[in-house]
C-alpha positions as CSV (number, residue, x, y, z in Angstrom):
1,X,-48.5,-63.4,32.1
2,X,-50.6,-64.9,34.8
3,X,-47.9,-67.2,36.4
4,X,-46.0,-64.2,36.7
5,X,-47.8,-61.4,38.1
6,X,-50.2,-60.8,40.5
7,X,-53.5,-57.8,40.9
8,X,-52.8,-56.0,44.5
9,X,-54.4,-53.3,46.2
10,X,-52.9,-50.1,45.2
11,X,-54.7,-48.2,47.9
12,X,-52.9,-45.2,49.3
13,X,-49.4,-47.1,47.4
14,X,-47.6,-46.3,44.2
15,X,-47.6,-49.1,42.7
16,X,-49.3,-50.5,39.2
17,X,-52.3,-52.4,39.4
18,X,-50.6,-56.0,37.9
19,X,-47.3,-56.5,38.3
20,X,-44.4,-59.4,38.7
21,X,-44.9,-61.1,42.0
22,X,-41.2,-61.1,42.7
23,X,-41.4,-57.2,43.0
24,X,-43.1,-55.7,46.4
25,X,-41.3,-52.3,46.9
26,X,-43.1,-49.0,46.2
27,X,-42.3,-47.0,42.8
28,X,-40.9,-43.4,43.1
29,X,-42.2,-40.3,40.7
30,X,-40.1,-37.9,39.3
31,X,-40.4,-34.7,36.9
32,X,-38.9,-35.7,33.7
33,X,-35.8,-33.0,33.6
34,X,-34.8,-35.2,37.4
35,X,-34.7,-38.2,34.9
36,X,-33.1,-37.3,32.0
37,X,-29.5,-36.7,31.2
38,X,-30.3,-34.7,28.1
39,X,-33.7,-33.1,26.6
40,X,-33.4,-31.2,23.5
41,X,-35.0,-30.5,20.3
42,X,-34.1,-30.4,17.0
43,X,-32.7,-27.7,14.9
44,X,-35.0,-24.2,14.0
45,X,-34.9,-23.3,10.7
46,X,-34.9,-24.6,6.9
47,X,-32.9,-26.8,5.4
48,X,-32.2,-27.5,2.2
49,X,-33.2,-31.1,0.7
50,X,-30.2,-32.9,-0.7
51,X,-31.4,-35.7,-2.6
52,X,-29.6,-38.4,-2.6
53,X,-27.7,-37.6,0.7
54,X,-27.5,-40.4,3.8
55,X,-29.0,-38.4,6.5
56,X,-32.6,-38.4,6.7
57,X,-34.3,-35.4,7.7
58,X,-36.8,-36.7,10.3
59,X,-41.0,-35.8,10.8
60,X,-43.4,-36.7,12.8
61,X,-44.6,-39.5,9.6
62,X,-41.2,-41.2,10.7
63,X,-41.7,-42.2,14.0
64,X,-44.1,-44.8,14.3
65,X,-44.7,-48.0,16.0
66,X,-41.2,-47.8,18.3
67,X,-39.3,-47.1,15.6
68,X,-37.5,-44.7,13.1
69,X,-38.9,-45.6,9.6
70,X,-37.5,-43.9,6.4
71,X,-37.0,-45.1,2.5
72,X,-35.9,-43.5,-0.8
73,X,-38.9,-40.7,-0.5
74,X,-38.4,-38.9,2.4
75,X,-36.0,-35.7,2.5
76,X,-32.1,-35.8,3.4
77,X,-29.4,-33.5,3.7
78,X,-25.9,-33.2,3.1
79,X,-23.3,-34.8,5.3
80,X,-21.7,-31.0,5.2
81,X,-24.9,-29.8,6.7
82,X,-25.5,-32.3,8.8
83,X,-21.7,-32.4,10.6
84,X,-22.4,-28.5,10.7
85,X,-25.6,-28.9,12.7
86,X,-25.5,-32.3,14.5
87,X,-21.8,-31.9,15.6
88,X,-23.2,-30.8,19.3
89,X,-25.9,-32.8,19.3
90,X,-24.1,-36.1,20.6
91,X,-26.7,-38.7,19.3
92,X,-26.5,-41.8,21.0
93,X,-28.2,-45.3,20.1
94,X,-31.0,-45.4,22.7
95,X,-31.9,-42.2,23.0
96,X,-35.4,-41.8,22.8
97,X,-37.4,-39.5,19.6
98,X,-40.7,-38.0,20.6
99,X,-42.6,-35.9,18.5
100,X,-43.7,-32.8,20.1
101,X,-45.5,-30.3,17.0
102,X,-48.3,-31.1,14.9
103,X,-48.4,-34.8,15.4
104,X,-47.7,-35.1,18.9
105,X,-46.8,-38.2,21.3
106,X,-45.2,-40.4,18.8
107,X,-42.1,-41.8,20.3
108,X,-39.4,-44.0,19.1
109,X,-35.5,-45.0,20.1
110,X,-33.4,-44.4,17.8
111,X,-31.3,-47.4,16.9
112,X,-28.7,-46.2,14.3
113,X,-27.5,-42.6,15.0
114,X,-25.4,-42.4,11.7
115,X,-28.0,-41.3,9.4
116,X,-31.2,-39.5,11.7
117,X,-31.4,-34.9,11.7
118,X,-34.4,-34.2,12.8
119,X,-36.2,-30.5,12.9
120,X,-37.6,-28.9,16.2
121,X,-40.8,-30.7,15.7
122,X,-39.3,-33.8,17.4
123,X,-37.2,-33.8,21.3
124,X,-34.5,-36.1,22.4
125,X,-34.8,-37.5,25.5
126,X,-31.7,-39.6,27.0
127,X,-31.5,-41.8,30.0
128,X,-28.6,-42.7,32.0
129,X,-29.8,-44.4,35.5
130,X,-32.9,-46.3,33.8
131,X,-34.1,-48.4,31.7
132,X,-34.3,-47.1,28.0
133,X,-36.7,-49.6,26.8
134,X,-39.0,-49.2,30.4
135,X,-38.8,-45.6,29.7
136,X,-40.1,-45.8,26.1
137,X,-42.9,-48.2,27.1
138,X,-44.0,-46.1,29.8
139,X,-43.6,-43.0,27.3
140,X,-46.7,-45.3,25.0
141,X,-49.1,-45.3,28.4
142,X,-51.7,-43.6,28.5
143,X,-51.1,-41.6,31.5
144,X,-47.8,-40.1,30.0
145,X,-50.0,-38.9,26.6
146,X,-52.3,-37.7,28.8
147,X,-50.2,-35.4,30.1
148,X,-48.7,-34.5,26.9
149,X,-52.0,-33.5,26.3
150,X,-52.6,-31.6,29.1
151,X,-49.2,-29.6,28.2
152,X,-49.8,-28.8,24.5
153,X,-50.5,-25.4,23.6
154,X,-53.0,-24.6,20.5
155,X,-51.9,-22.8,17.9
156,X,-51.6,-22.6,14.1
157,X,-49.8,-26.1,15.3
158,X,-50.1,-27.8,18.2
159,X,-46.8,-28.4,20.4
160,X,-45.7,-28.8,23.6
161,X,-42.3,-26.5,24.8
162,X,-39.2,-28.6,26.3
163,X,-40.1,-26.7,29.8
164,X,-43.0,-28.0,30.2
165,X,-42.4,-31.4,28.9
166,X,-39.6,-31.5,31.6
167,X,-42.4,-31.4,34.2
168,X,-44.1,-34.6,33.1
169,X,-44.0,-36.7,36.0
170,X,-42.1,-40.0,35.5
171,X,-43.5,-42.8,37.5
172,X,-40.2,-45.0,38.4
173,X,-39.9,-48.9,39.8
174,X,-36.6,-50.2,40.8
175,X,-34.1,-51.1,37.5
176,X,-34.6,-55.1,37.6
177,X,-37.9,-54.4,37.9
178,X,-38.0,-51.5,35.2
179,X,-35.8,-54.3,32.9
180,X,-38.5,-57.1,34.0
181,X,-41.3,-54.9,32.6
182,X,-39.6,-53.9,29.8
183,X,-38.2,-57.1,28.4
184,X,-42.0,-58.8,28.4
185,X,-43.3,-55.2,26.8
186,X,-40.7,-55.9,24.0
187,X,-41.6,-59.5,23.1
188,X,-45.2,-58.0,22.2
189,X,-43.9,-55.6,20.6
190,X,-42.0,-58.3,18.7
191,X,-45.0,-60.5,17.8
192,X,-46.8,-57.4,16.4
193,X,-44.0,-56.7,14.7
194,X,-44.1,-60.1,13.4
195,X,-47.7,-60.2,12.2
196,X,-47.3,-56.8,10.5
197,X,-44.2,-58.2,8.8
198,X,-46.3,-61.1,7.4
199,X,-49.3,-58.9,7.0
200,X,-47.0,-57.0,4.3
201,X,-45.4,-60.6,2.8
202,X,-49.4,-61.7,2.2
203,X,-50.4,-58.1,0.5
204,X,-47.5,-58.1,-1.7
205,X,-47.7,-61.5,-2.7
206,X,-51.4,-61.2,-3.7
207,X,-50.5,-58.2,-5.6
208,X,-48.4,-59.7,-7.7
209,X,-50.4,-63.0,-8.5
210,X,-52.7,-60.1,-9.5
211,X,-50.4,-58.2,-12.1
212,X,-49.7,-61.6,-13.3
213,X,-53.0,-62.3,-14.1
214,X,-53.8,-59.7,-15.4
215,X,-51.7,-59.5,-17.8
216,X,-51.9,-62.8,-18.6
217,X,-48.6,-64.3,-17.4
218,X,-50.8,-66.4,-15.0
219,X,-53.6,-68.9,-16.2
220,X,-55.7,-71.4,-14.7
221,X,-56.8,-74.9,-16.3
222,X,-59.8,-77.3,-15.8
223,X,-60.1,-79.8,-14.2
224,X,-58.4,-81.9,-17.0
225,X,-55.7,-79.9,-17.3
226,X,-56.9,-78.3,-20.4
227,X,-56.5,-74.7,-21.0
228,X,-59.4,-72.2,-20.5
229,X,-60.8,-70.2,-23.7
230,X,-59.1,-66.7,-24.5
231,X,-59.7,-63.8,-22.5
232,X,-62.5,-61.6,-24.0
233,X,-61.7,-57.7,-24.0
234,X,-65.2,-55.6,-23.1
235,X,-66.0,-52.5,-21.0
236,X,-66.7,-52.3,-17.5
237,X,-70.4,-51.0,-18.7
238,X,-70.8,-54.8,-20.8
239,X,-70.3,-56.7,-17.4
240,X,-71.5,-54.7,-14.6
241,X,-74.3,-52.4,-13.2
242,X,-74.3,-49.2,-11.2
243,X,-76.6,-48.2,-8.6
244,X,-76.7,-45.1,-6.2
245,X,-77.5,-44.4,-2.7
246,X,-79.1,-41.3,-0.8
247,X,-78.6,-42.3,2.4
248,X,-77.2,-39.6,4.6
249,X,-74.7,-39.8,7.2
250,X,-77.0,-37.1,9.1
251,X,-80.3,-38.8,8.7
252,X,-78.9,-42.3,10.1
253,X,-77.2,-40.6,13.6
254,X,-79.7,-42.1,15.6
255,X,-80.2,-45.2,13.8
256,X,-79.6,-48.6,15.6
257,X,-80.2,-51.5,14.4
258,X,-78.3,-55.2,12.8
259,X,-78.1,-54.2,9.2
260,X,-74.5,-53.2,8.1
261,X,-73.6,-49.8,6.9
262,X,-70.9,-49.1,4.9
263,X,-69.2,-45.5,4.8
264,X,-65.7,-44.4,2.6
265,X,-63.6,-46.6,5.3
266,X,-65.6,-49.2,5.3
267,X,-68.4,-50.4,7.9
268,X,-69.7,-47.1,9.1
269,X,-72.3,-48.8,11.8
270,X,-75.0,-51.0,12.0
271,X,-79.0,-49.5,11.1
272,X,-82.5,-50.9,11.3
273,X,-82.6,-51.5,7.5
274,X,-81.1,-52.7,4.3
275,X,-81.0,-51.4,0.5
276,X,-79.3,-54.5,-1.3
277,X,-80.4,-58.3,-0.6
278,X,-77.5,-59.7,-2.1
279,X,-73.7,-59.3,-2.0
280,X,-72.1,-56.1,-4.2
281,X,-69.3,-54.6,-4.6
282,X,-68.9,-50.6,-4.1
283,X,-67.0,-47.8,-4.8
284,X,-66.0,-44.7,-3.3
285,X,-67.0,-41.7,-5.4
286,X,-66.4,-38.4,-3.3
287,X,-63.9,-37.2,-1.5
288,X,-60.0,-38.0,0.1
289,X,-60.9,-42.1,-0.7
290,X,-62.0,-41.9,-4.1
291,X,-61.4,-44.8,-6.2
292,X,-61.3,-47.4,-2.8
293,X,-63.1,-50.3,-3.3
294,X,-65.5,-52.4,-0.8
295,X,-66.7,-55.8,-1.1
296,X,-69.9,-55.5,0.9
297,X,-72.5,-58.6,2.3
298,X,-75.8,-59.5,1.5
299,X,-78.4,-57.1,3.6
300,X,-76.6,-53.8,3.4
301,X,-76.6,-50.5,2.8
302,X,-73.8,-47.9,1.8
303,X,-74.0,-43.9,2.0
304,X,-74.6,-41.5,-1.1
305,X,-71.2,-41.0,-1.5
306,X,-70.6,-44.3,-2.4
307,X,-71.6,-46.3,-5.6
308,X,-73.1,-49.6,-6.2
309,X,-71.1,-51.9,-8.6
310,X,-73.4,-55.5,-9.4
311,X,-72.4,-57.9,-12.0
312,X,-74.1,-58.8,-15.0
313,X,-74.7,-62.3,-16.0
314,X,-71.4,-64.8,-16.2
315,X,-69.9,-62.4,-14.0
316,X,-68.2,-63.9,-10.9
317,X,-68.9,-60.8,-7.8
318,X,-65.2,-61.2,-6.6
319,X,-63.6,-61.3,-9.7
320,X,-65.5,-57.7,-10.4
321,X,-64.1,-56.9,-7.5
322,X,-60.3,-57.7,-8.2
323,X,-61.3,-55.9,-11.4
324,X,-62.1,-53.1,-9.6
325,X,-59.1,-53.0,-7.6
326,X,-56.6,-53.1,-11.3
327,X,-58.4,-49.9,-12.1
328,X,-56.5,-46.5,-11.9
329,X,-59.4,-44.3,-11.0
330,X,-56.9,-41.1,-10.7
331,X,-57.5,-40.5,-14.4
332,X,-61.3,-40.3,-13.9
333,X,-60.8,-38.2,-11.2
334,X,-62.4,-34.4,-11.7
335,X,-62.7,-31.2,-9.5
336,X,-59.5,-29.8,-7.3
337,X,-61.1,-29.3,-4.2
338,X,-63.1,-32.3,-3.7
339,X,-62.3,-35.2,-6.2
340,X,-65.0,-37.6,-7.9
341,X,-65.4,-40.2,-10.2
342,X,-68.4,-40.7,-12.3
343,X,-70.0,-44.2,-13.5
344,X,-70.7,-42.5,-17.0
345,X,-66.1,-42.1,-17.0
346,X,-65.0,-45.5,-15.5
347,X,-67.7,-47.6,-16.6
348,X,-65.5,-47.5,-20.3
349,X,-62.8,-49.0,-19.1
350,X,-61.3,-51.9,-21.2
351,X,-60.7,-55.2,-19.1
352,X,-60.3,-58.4,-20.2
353,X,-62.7,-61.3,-18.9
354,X,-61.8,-64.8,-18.4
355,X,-64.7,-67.6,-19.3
356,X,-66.6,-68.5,-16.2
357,X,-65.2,-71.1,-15.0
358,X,-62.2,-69.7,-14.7
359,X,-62.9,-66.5,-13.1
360,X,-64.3,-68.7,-9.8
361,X,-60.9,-70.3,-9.4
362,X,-59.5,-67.4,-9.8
363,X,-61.9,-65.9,-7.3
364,X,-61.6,-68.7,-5.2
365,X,-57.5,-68.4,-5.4
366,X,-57.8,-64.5,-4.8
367,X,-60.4,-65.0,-1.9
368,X,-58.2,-67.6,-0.1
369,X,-55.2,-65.0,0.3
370,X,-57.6,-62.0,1.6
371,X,-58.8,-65.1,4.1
372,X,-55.3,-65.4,5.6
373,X,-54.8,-61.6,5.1
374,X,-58.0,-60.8,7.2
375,X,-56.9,-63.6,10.3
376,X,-53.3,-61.8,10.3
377,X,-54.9,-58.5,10.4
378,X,-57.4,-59.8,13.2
379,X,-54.0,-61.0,15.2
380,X,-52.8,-58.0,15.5
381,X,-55.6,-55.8,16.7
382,X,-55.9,-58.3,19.5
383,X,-52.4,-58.0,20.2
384,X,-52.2,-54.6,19.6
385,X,-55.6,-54.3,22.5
386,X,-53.6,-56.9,24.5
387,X,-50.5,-54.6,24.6
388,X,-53.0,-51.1,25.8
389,X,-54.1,-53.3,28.2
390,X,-51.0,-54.1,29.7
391,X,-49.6,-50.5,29.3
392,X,-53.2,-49.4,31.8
393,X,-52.4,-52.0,34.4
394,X,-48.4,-51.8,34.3
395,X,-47.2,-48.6,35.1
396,X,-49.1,-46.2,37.5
């Protein structure tokens, strides 16, 4: 990026902050009706889920990441319906989706027009004399959700009316310029893409080395190539320990410090002391999590609503914790309005246990995917932060 663009002085211009050096010219700003060919929403009213059917009823849980995303679960209609309601609608391929009640500013272009309805919870926007792709980048900025923001109007749900959302100003550079800005945009889009997609490949591949396991399809030999002894059936009680915590989230707002917190969602902040020397695993007990699993590090802490799960003796700490994860906690679950689990419930669960030996290659095996699985994951936030970076220095 840095052979190719250059910072200049945007004083009194309009022009972004970083751009490609072969561009000099000024950009031009219009309202978004001046730009667009076509701004409509979808269609008012029910409709009646047709399972089975080939056009997908769209929602805001469908557009993500710069594209349409549906599978077997989510609602379709009838292609009777559908040519009864879409038939003036004119879908092309690059028009652009943007979600505009409930969830709002999630945008996507819509790449296969054949199968996509969508409800009035989500416009169409379509561009004739630009760049689609420009236009969907600059639709991600943050200057375009802030004033999305600024236009929605609070009510049972949020939303944002197609008036107003025509009056969004549109902050314009020349086409080749547009298609320059929009073709390296793309390519990160791309390599996100691409570390998601392996991301996915790692998770599923380490779920199912873990059903085979498990169920004993999979088995690991000594050094000598000798089989391990049997598996030994006990309950979660006969291998592991449960502790509790009365931390607060209230009583540790002020708290700063180097000690590692963890909350449902993981590590909550850092505080000025500890609880547990070692390594543990815990447990979410309360609430919308319940049943997630943490593997926490030596000189930590977690809050109340989390428990402590330590291993007994000849009990490896990450293979408790892959035993944690095999557990289907919904069927300790109680209470309908905030769900828990109880120790005293879960802790009689049956599990089988390998000899020692071979739970710390399995634990070594298991640990070595979540390795590679963590340094994806770590790719693509600083891709991701890359990409918002660009998108604030880009456009103006």
């Amino acid at each position: 990026m840095s052979n190719t663009t250059t910072h200049i002085n945007t004083k009194n211009r309009l022009v972004p902050e970083l751009r490609f050096k072969e561009f000099e010219e000024d950009w031009n700003v219009k309202p978004m009706g001046k730009v667009t060919s076509l701004l409509k929403d979808g269609t008012h009213g029910t409709h009646k889920d047709y399972p089975g059917g080939i056009h997908y009823l769209l929602s805001a849980k469908n557009i993500r990441n710069g594209e349409v995303n549906v599978d077997e679960s989510d609602r379709t209609i009838s292609k009777q319906e559908y040519d009864s309601i879409y038939k003036n609608y004119s879908l092309k391929e690059n028009d652009i989706l943007l979600t505009i009640v409930g969830t709002i500013g999630r945008i996507a272009k819509i790449k296969d027009i054949s199968n996509i309805a969508f409800q009035r919870s989500v416009a169409f926007f379509r561009f004739e004399n630009d760049e689609p792709d420009y236009l969907l980048q600059f639709m991600s900025s943050l200057s375009f959700q802030r004033e999305l923001d600024k236009r929605k109007v609070i009510s049972a749900q949020p939303g944002i009316y197609l008036g107003d959302l025509s009056k969004i100003p549109i902050y314009l550079a020349s086409l080749p310029e547009q298609q320059k800005i929009a073709s390296f945009l793309t390519a990160v889009d791309c390599k996100i893409q691409q570390l998601t997609k392996k991301k996915t490949l790692l998770e599923q591949y380490k779920k199912g080395v873990m059903q085979q396991l498990f169920s004993g399809q999979l088995r690991f030999k000594d050094n000598n190539g000798n089989a391990y002894p049997d598996w030994e059936e006990k309950k979660l009680g006969e291998i592991a320990t449960k502790v509790s915590s009365n931390i607060s989230a209230n009583t540790i707002e002020e708290n700063m410090g180097e000690f590692k917190l963890y909350g449902a969602s993981g590590l909550l902040k850092k505080i000025d002391f500890f609880r547990e020397e070692k390594p543990y695993v815990s447990i979410v007990k309360d609430g919308a999590g319940v049943g997630r699993t943490l593997l926490c590090d030596a000189n930590s802490s977690v809050l109340g609503t989390l428990d402590i799960i330590k291993p007994k003796v000849d009990v490896v700490l990450y293979f408790l914790y892959s035993v944690l994860n095999n557990i289907r906690f919904e069927k300790y679950m109680v209470g309908s309005t905030i769900p828990h689990i109880y120790y005293k419930d879960y802790s009689s669960e049956r599990i089988k246990i390998p000899y020692i030996k071979e739970q710390q290659k399995i634990a070594t095996y298991l640990s070595s995917i979540d390795t590679k699985i963590e340094s994806v994951t770590n790719k693509i936030t600083q891709t991701q932060s890359f990409k918002k970076g660009l998108l604030q220095q880009m456009f103006v």
